[in-house]
PyMOL Python script that loads the backbone (N, CA, C, O; Angstrom):
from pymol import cmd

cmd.read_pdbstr("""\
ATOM      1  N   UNK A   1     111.310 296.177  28.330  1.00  0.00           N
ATOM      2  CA  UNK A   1     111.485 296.608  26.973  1.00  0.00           C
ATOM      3  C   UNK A   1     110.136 296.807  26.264  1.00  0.00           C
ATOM      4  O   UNK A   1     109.992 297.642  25.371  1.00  0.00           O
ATOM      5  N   UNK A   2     109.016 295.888  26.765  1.00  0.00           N
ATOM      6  CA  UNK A   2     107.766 296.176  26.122  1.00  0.00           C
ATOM      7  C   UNK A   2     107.445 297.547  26.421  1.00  0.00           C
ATOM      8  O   UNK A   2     107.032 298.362  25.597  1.00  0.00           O
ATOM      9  N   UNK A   3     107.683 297.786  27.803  1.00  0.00           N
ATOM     10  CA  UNK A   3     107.366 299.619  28.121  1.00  0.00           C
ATOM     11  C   UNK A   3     107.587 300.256  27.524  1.00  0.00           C
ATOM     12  O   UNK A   3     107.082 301.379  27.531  1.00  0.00           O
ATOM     13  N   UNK A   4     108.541 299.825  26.621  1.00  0.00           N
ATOM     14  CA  UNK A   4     109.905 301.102  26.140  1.00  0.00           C
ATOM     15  C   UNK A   4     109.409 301.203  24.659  1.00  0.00           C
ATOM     16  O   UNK A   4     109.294 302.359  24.253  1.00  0.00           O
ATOM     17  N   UNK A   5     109.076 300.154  23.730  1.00  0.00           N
ATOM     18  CA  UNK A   5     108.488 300.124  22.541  1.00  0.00           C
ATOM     19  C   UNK A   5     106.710 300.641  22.504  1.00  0.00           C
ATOM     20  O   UNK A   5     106.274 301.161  21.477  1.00  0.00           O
ATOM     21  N   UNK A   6     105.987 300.469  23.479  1.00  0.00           N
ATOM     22  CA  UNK A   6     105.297 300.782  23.675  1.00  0.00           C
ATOM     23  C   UNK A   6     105.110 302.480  23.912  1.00  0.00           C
ATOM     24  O   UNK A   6     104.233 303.142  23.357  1.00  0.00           O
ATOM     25  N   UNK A   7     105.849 302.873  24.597  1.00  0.00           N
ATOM     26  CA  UNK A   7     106.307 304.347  24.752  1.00  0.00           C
ATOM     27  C   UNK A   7     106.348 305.201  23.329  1.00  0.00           C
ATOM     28  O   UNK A   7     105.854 306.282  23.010  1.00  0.00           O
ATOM     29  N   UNK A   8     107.300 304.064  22.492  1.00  0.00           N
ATOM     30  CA  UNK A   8     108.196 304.877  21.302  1.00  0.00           C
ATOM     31  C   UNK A   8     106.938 304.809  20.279  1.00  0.00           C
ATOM     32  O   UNK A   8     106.896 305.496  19.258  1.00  0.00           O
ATOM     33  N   UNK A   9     105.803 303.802  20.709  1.00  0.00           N
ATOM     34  CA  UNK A   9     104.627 304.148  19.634  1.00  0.00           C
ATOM     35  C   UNK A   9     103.853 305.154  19.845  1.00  0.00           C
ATOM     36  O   UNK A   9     103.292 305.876  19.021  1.00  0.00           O
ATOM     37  N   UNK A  10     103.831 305.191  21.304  1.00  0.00           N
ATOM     38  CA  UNK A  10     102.855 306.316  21.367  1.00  0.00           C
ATOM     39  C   UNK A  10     103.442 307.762  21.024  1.00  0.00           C
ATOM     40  O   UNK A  10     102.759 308.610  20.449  1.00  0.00           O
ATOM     41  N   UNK A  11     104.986 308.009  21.491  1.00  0.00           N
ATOM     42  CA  UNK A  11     105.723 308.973  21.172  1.00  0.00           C
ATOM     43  C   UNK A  11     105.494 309.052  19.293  1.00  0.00           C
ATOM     44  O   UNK A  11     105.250 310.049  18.615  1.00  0.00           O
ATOM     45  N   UNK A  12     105.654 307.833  18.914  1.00  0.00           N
ATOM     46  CA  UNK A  12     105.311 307.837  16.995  1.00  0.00           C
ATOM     47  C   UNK A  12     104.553 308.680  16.846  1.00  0.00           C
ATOM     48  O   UNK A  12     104.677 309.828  16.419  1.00  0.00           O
ATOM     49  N   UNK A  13     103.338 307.861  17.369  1.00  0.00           N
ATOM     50  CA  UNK A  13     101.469 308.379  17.116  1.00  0.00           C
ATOM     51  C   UNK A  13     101.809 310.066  17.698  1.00  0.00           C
ATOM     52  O   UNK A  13     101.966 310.873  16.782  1.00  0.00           O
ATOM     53  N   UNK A  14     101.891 310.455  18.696  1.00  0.00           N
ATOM     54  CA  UNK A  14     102.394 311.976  18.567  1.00  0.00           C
ATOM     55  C   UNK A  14     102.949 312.787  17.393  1.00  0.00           C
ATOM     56  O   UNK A  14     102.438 313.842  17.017  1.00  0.00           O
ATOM     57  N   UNK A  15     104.430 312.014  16.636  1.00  0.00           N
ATOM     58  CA  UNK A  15     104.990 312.703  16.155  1.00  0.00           C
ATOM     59  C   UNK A  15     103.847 312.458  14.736  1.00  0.00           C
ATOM     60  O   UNK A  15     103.582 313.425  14.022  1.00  0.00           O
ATOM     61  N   UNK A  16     103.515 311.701  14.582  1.00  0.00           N
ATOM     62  CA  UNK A  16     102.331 311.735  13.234  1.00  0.00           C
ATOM     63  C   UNK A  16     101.161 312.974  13.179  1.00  0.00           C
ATOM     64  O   UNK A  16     100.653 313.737  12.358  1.00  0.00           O
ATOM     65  N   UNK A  17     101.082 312.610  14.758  1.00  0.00           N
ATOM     66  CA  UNK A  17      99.540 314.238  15.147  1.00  0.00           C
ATOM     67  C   UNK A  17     100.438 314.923  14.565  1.00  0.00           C
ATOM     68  O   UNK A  17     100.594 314.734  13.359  1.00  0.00           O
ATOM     69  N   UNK A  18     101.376 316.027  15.348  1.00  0.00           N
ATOM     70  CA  UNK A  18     102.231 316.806  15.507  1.00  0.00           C
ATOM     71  C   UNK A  18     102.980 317.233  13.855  1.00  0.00           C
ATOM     72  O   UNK A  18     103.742 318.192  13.729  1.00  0.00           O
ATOM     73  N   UNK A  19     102.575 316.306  12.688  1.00  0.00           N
ATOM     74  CA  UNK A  19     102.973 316.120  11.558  1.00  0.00           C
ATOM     75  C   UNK A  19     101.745 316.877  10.168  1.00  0.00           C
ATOM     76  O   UNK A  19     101.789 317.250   8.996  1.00  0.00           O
ATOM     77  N   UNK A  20     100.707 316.737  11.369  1.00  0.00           N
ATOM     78  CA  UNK A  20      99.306 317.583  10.327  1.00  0.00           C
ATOM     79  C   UNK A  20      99.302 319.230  11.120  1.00  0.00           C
ATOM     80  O   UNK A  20      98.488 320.111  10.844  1.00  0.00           O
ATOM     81  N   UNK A  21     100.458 319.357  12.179  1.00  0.00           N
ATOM     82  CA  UNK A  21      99.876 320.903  12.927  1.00  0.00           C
ATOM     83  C   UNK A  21     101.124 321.430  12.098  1.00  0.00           C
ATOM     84  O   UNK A  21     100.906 322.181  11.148  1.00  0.00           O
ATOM     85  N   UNK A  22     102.383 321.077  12.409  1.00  0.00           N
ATOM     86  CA  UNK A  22     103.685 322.271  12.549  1.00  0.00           C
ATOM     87  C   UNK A  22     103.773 321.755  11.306  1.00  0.00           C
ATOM     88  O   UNK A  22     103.325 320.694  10.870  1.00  0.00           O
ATOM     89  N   UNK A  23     104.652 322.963  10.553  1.00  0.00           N
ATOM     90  CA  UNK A  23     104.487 323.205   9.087  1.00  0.00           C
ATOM     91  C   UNK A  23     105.950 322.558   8.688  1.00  0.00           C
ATOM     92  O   UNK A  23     106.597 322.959   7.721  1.00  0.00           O
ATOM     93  N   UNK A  24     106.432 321.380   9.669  1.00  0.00           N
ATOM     94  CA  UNK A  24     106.971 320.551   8.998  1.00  0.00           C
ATOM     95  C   UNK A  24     106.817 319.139   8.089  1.00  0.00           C
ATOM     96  O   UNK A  24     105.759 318.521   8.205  1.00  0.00           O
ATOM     97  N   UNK A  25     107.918 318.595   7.136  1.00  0.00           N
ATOM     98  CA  UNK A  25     107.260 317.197   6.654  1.00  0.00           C
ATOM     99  C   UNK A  25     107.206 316.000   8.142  1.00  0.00           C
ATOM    100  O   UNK A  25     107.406 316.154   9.346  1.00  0.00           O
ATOM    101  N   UNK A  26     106.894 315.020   7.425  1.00  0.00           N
ATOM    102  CA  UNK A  26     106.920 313.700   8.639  1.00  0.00           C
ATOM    103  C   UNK A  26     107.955 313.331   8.923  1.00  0.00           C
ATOM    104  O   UNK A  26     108.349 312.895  10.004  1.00  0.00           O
ATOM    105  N   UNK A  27     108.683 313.529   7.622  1.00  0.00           N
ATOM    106  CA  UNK A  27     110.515 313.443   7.693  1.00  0.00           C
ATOM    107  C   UNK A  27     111.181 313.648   8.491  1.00  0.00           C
ATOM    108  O   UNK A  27     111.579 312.770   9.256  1.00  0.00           O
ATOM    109  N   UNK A  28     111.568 315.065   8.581  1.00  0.00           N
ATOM    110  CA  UNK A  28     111.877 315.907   9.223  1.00  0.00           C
ATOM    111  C   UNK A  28     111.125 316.064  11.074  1.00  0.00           C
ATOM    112  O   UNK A  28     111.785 316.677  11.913  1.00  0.00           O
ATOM    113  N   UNK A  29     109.991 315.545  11.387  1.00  0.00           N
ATOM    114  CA  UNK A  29     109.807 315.210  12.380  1.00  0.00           C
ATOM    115  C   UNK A  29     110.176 313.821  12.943  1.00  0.00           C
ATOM    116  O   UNK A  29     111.125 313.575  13.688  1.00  0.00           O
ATOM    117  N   UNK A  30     109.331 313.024  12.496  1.00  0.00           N
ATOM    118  CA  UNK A  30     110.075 311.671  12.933  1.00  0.00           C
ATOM    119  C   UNK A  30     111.939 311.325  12.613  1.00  0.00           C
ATOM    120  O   UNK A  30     112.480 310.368  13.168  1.00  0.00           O
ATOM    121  N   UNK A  31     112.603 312.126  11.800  1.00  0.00           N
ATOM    122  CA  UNK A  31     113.968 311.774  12.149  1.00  0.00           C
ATOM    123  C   UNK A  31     114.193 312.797  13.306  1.00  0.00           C
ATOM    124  O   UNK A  31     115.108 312.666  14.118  1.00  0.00           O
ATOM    125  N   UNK A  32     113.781 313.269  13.314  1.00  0.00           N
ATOM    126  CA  UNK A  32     114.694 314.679  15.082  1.00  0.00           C
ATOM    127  C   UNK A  32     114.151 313.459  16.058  1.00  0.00           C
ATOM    128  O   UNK A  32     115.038 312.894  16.698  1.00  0.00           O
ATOM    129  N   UNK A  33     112.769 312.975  16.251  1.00  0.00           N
ATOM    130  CA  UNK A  33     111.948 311.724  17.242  1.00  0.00           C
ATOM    131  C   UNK A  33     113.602 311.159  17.507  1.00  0.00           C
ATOM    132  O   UNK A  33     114.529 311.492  18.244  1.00  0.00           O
ATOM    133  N   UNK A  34     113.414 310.321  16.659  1.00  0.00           N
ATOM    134  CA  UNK A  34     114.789 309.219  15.763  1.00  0.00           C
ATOM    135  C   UNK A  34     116.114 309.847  17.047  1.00  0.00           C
ATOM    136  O   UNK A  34     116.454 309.416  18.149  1.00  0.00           O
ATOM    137  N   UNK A  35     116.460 310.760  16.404  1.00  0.00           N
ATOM    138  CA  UNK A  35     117.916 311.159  16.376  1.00  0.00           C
ATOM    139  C   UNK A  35     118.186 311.767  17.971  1.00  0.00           C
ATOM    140  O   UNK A  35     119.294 311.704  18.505  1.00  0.00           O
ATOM    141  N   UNK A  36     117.044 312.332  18.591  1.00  0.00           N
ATOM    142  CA  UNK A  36     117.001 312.298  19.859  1.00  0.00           C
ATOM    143  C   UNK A  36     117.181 311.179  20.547  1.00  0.00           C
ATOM    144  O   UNK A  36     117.927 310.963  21.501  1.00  0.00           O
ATOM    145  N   UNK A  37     116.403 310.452  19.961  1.00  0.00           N
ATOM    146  CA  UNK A  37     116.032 309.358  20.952  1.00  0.00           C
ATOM    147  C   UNK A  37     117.522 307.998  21.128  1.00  0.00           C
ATOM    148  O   UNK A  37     117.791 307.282  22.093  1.00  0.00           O
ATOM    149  N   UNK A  38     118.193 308.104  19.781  1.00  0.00           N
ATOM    150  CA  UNK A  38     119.224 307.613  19.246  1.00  0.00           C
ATOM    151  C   UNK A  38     120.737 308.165  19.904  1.00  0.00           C
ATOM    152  O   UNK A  38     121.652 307.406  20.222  1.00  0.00           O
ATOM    153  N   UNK A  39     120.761 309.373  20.002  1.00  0.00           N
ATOM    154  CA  UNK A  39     122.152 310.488  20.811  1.00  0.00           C
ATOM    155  C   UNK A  39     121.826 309.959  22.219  1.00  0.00           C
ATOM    156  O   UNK A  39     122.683 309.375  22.881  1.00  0.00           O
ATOM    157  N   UNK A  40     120.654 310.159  22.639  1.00  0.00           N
ATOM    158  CA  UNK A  40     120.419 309.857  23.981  1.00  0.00           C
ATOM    159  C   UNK A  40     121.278 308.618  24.830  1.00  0.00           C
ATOM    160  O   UNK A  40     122.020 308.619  25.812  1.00  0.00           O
ATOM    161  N   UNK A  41     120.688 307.428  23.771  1.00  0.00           N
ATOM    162  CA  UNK A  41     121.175 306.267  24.041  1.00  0.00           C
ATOM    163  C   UNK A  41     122.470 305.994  23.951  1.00  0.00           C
ATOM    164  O   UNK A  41     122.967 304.912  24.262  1.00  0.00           O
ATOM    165  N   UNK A  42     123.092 306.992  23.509  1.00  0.00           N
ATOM    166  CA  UNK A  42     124.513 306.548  22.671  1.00  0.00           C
ATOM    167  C   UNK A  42     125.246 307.093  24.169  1.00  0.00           C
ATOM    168  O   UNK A  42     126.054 306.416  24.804  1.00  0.00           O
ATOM    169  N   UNK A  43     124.784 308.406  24.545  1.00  0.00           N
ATOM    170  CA  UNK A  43     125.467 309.457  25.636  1.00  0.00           C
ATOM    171  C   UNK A  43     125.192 308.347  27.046  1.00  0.00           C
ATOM    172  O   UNK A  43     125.941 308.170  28.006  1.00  0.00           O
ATOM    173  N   UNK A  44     124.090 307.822  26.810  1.00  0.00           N
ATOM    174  CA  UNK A  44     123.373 307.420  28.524  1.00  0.00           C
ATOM    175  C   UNK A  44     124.381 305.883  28.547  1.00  0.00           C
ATOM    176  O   UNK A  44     124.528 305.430  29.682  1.00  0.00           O
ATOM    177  N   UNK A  45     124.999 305.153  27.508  1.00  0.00           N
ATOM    178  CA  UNK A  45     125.469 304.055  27.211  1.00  0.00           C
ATOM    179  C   UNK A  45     127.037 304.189  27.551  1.00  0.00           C
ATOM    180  O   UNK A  45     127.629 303.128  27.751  1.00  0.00           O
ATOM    181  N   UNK A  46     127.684 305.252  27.626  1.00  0.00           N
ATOM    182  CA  UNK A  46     129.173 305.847  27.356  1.00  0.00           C
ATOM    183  C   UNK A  46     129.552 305.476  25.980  1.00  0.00           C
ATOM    184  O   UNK A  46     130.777 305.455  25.864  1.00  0.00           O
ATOM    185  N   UNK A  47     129.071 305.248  25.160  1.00  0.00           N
ATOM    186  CA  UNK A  47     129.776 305.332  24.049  1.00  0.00           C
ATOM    187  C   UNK A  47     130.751 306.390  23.205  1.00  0.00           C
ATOM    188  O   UNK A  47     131.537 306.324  22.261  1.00  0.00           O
ATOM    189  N   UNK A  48     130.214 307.433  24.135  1.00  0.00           N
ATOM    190  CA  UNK A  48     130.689 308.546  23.383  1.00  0.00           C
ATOM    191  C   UNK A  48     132.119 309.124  23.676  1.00  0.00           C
ATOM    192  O   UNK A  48     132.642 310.216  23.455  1.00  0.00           O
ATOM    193  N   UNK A  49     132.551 307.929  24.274  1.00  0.00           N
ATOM    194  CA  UNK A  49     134.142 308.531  25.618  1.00  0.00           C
ATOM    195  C   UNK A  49     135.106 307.603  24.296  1.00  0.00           C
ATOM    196  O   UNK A  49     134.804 306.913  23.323  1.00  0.00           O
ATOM    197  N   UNK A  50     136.499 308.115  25.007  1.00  0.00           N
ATOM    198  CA  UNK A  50     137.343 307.057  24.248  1.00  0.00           C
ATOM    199  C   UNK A  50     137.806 305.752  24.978  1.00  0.00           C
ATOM    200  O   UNK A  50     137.122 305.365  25.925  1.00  0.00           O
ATOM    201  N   UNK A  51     138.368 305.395  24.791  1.00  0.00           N
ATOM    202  CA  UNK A  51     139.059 303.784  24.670  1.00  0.00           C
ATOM    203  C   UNK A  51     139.378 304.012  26.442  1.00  0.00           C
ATOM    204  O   UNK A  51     139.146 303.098  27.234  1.00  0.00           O
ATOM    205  N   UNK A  52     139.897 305.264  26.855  1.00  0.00           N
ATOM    206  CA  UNK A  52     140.520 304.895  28.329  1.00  0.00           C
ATOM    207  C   UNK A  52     139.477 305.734  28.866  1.00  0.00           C
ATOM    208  O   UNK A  52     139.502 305.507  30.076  1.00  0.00           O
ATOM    209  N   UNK A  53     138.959 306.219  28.728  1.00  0.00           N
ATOM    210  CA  UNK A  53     137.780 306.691  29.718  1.00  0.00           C
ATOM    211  C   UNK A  53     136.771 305.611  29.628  1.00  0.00           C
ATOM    212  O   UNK A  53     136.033 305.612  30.613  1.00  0.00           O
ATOM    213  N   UNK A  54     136.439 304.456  28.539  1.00  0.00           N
ATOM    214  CA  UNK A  54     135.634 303.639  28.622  1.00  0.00           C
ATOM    215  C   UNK A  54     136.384 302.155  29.664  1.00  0.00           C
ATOM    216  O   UNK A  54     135.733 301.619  30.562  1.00  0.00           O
ATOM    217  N   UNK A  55     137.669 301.768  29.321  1.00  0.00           N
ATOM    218  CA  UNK A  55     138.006 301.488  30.397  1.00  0.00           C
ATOM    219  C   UNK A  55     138.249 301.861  31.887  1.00  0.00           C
ATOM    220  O   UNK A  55     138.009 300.945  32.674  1.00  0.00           O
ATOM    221  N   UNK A  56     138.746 303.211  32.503  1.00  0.00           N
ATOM    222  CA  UNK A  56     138.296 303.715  33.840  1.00  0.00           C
ATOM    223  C   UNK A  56     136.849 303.533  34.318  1.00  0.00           C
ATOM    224  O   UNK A  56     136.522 303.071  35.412  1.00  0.00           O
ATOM    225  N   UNK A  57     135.813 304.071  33.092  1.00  0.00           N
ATOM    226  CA  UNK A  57     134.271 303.943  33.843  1.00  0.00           C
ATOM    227  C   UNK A  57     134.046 302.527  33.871  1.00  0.00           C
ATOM    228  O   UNK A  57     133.020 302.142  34.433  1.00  0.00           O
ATOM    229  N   UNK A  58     134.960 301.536  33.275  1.00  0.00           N
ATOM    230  CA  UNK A  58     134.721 299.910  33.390  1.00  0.00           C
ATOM    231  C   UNK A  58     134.802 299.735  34.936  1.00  0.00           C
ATOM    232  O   UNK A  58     134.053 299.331  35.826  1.00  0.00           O
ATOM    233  N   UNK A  59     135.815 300.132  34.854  1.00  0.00           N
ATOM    234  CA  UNK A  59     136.638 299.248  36.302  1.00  0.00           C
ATOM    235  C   UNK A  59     136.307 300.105  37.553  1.00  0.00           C
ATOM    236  O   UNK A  59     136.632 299.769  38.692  1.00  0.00           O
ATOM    237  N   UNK A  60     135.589 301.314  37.227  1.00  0.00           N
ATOM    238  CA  UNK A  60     135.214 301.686  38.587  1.00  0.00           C
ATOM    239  C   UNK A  60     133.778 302.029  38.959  1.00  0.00           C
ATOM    240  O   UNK A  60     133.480 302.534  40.042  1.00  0.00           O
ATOM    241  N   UNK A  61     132.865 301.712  37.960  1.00  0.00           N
ATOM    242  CA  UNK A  61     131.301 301.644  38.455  1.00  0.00           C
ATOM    243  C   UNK A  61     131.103 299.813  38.965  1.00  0.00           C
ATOM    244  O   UNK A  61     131.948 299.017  38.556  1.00  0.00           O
ATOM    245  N   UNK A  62     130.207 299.431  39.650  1.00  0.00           N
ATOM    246  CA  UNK A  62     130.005 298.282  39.870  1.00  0.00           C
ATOM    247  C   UNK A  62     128.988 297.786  38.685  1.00  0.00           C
ATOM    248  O   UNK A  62     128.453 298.496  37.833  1.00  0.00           O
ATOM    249  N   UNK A  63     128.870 296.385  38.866  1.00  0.00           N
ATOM    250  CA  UNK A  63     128.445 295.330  38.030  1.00  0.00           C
ATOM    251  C   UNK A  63     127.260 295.701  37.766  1.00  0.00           C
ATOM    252  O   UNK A  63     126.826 295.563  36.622  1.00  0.00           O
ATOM    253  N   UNK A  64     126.393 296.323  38.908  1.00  0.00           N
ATOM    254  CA  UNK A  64     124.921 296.420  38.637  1.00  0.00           C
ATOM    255  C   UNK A  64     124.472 297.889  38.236  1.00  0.00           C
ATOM    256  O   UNK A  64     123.357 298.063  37.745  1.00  0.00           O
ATOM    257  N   UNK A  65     125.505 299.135  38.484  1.00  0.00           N
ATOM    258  CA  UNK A  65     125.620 300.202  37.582  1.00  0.00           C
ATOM    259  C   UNK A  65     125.752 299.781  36.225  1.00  0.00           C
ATOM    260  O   UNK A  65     124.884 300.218  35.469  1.00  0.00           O
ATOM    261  N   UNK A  66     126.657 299.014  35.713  1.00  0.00           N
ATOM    262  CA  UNK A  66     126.799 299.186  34.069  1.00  0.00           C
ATOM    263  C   UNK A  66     125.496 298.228  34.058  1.00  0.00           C
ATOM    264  O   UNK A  66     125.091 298.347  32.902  1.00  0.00           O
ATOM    265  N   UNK A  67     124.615 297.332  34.739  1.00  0.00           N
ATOM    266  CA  UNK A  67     123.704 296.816  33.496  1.00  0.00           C
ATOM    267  C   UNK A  67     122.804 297.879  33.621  1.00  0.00           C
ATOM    268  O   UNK A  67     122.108 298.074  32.624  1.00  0.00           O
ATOM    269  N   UNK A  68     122.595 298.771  34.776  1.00  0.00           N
ATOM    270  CA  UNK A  68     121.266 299.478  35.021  1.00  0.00           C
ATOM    271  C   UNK A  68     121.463 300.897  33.728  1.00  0.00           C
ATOM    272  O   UNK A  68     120.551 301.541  33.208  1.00  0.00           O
ATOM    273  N   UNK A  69     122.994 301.041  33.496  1.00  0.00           N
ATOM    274  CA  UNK A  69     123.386 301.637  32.222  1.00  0.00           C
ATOM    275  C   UNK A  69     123.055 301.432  31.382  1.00  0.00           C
ATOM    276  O   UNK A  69     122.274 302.166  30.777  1.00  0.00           O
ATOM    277  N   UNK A  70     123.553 300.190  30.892  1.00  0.00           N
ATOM    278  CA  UNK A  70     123.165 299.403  29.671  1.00  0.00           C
ATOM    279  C   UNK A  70     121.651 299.403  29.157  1.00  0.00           C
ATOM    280  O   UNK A  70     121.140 299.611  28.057  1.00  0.00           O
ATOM    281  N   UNK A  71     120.953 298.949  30.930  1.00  0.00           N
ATOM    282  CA  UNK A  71     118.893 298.550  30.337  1.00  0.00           C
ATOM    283  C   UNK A  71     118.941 299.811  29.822  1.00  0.00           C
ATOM    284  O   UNK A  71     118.583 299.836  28.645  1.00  0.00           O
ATOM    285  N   UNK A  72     119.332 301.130  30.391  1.00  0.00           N
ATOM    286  CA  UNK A  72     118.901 302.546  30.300  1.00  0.00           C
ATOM    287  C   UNK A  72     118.616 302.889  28.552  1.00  0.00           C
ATOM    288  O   UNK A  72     117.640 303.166  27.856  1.00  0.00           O
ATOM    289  N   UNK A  73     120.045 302.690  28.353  1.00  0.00           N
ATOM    290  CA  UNK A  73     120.410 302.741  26.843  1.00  0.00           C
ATOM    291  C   UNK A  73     119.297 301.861  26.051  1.00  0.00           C
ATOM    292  O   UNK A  73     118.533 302.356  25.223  1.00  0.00           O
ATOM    293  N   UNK A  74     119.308 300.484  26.418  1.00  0.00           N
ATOM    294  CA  UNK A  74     118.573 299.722  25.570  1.00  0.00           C
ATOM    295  C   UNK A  74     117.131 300.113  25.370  1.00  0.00           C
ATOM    296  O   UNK A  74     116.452 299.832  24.383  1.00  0.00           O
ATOM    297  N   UNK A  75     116.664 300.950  26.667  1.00  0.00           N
ATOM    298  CA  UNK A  75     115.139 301.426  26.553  1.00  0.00           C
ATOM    299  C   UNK A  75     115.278 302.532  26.043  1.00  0.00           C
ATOM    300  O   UNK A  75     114.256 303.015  25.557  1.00  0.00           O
ATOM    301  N   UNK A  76     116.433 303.260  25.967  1.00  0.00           N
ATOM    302  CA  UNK A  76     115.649 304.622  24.762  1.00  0.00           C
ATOM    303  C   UNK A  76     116.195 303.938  23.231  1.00  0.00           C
ATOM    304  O   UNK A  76     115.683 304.277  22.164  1.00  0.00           O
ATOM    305  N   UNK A  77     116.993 303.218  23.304  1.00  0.00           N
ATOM    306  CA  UNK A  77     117.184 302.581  21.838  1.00  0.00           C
ATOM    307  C   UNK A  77     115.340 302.177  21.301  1.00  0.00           C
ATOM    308  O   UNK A  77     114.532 302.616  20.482  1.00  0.00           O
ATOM    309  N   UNK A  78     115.387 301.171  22.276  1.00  0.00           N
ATOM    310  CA  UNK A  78     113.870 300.278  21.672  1.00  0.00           C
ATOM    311  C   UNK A  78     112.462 301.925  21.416  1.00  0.00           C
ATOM    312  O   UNK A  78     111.986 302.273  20.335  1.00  0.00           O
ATOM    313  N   UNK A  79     112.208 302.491  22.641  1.00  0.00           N
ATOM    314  CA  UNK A  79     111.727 303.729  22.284  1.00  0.00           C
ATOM    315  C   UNK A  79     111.862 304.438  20.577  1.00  0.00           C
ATOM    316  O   UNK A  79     110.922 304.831  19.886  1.00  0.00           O
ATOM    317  N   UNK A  80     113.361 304.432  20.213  1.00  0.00           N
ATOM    318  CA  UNK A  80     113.386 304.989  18.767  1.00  0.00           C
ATOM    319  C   UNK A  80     113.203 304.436  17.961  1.00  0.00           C
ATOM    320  O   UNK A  80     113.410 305.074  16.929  1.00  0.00           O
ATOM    321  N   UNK A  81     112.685 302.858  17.714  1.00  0.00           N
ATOM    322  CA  UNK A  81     112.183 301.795  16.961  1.00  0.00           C
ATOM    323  C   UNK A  81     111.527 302.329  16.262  1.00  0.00           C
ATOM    324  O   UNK A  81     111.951 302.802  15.208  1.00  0.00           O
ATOM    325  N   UNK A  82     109.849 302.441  16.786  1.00  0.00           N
ATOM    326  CA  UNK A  82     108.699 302.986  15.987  1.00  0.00           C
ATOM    327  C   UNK A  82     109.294 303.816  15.237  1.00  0.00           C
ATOM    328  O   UNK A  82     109.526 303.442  14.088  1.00  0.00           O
ATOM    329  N   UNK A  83     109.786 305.394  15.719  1.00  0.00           N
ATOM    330  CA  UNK A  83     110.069 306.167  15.166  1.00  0.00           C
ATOM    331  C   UNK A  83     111.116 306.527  14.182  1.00  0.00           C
ATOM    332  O   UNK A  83     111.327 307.642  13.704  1.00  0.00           O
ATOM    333  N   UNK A  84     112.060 304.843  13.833  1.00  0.00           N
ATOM    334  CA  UNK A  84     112.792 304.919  12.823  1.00  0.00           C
ATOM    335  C   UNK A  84     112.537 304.353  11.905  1.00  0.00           C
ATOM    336  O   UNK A  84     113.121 304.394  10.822  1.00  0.00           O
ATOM    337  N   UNK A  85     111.273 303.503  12.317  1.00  0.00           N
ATOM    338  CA  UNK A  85     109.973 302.962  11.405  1.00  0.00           C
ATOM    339  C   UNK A  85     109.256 303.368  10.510  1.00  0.00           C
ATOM    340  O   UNK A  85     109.045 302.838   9.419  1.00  0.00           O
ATOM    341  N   UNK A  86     108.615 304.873  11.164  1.00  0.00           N
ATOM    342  CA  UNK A  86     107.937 305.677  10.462  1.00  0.00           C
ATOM    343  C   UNK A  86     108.633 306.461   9.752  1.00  0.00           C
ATOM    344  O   UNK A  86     108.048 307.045   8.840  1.00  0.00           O
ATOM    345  N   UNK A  87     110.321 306.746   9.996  1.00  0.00           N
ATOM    346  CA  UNK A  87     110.967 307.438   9.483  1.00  0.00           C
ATOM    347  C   UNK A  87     111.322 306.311   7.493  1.00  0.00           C
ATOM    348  O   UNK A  87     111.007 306.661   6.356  1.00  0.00           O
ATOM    349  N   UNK A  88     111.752 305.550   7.777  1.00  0.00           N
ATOM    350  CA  UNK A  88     111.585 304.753   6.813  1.00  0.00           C
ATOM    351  C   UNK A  88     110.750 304.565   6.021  1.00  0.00           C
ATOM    352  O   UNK A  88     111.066 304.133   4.912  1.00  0.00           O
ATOM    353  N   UNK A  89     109.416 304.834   6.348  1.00  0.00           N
ATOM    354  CA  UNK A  89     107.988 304.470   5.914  1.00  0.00           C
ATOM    355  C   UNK A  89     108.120 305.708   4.710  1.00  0.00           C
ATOM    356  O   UNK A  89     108.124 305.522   3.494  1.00  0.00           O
ATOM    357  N   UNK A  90     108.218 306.906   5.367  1.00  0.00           N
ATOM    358  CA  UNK A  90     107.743 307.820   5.034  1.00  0.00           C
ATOM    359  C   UNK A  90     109.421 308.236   3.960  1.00  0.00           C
ATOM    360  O   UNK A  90     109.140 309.161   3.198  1.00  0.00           O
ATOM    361  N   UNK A  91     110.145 308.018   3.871  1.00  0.00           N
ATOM    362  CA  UNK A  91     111.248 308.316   3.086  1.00  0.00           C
ATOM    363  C   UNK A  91     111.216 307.124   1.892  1.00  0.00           C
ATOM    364  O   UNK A  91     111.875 307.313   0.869  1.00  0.00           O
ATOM    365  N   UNK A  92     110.465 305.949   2.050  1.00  0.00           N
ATOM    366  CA  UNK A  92     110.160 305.553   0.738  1.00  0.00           C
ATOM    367  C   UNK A  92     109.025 305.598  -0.301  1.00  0.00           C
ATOM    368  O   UNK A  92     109.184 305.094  -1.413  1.00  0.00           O
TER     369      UNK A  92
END
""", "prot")
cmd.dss("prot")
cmd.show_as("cartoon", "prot")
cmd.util.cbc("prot")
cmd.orient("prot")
């Protein structure tokens, strides 16, 4: 997880460069950072299925598929940290 926060700063520190070139605000960059990084986790997690497709993918991936799922999710979650950081920063 340190990789993963570590990642999402440097991905930050990008979207900050990337914030003095393209003729967008910081806003508007660091939430797309954000919201990518956020859908990602949600899709890579199954969250996005219903009630019986989340039970079928229960009962038929093994034990060490759903955690290697789960870390997956949790590292682009932690990744969008910084960048919902700066998104905050910069919207107050």
């Amino acid at each position: 997880m340190k990789k993963a926060f570590a990642f999402g700063c440097i991905l930050a520190a990008a979207a900050y460069a990337a914030g003095f070139v393209l003729p967008f605000g910081f806003d508007i960059i660091f939430g797309a950072v954000t919201a990518v990084l956020i859908v990602t986790a949600i899709i890579v997690s199954g969250l996005a299925v219903s009630g019986a497709e989340q039970r079928a993918n229960y009962h038929s991936e093994t034990e060490e598929g759903r955690h290697a799922r789960l870390k997956m999710a949790a590292v682009f979650f932690c990744a969008a940290l910084p960048s919902a950081g700066c998104l905050l920063i910069t919207l107050l």
